[in-house]
C-alpha positions in Angstrom: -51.4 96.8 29.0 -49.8 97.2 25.5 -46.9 95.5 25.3 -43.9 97.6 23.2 -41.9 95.4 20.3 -39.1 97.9 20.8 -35.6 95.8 20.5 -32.9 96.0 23.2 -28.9 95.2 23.3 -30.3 92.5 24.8 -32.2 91.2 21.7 -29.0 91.3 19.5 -27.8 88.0 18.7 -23.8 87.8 18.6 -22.2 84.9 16.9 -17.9 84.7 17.5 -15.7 85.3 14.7 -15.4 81.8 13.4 -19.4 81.0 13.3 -19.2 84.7 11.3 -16.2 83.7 9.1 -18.0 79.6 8.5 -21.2 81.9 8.0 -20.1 84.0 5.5 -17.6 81.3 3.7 -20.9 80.0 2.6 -22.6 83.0 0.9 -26.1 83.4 2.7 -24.5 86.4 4.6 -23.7 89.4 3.8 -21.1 91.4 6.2 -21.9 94.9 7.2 -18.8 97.2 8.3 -20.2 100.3 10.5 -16.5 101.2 11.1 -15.6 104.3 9.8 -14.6 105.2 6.4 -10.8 106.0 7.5 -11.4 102.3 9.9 -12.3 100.6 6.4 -9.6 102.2 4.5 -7.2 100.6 6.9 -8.1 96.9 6.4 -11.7 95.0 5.6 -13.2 92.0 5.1 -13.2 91.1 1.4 -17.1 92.0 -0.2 -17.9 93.8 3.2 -20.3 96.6 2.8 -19.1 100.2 4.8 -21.5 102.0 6.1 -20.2 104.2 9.0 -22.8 103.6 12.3 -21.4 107.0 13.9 -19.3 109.9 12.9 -15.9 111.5 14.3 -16.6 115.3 14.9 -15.1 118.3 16.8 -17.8 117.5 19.1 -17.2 113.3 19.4 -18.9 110.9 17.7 -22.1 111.3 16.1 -24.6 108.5 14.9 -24.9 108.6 11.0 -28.3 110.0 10.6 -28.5 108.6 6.9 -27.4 105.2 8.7 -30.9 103.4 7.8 -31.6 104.6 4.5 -27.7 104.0 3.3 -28.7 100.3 4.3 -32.0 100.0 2.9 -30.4 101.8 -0.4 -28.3 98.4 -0.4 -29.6 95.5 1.7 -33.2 93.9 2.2 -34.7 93.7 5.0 -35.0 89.5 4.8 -30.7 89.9 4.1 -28.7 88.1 6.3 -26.2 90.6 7.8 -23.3 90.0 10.2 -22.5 93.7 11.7 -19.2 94.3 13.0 -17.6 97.3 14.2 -13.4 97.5 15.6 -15.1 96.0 19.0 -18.5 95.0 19.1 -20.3 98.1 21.0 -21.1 100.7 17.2 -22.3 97.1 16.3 -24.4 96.1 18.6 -26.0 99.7 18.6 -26.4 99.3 15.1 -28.3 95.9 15.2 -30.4 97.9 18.0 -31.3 99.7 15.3 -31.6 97.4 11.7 -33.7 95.3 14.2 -35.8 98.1 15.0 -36.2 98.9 11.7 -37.7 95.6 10.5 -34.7 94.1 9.6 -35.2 90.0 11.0 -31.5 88.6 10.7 -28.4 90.7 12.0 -25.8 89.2 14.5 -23.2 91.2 15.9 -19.8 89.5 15.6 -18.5 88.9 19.5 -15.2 91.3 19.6 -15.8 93.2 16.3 -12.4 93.3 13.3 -10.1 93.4 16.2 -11.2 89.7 17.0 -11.6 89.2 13.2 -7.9 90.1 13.0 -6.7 88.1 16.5 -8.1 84.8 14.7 -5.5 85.4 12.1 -8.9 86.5 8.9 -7.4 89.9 8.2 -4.1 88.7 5.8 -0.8 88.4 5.8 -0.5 92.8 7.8 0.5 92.4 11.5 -2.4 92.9 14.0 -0.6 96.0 15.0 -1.0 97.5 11.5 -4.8 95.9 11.1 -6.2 97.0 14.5 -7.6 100.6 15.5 -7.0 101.7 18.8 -10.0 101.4 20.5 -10.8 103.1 24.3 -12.8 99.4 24.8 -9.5 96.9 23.6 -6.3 96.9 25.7 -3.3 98.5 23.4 -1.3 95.9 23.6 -3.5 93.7 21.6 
């Protein structure tokens, strides 16, 4: 029986926000944003690279189809990438995907911005100003 290489959710590796932050305080990393381009706008890590995952349309969201390429136009595929999204799920799709691509290190960061921004790494802005409201994170967060 051949056996299929295809990565799963289950392949992703996530790392929480502080082994992200201590990861890319030393400069090996590189941090990927797949939020949105109005999601980045708001608030971003410093150096983070935006490259929306998915799309808002009449229709809902939409994967980026150009997703891949607009990486590979910018990243290697040996690059050490921390992907985060508002929440952790457009993330974790998108390492699905970088993986699947040949891309060998992406981790997901556990919780996405919105736990960047709870472990007090997004400023001197309020959470309530920082965070986008997100049908996975409680409102009151």
């Amino acid at each position: 029986m051949e056996q299929t290489n295809t990565k799963t959710v289950e392949d992703v590796e996530s790392v929480d926000v502080y082994t992200a932050k201590g990861l890319l305080t030393v400069g090996h990393h590189r941090y990927l944003d797949v939020r949105t381009n109005e999601e980045f706008a708001k608030c971003h890590f410093e150096d983070a690279l935006n490259i929306p995952y998915m799309f808002k349309t009449d229709e809902g969201r939409i994967v980026n189809p150009d997703f891949l390429p607009q990486v590979a136009s910018v990243c290697k595929k040996d690059d050490n990438l921390i992907v985060a999204c508002n929440s952790g799920g457009r993330a974790t799709r998108a390492c699905v995907d970088l993986l699947n691509a040949g891309y060998e290190h992406v981790a997901n960061i556990e919780g996405g911005y919105s736990a960047w921004v709870d472990a007090g790494f997004a400023g001197d802005k309020s959470a309530a100003e920082l965070k986008t409201a997100c049908r996975f994170r409680p409102t009151d967060n």
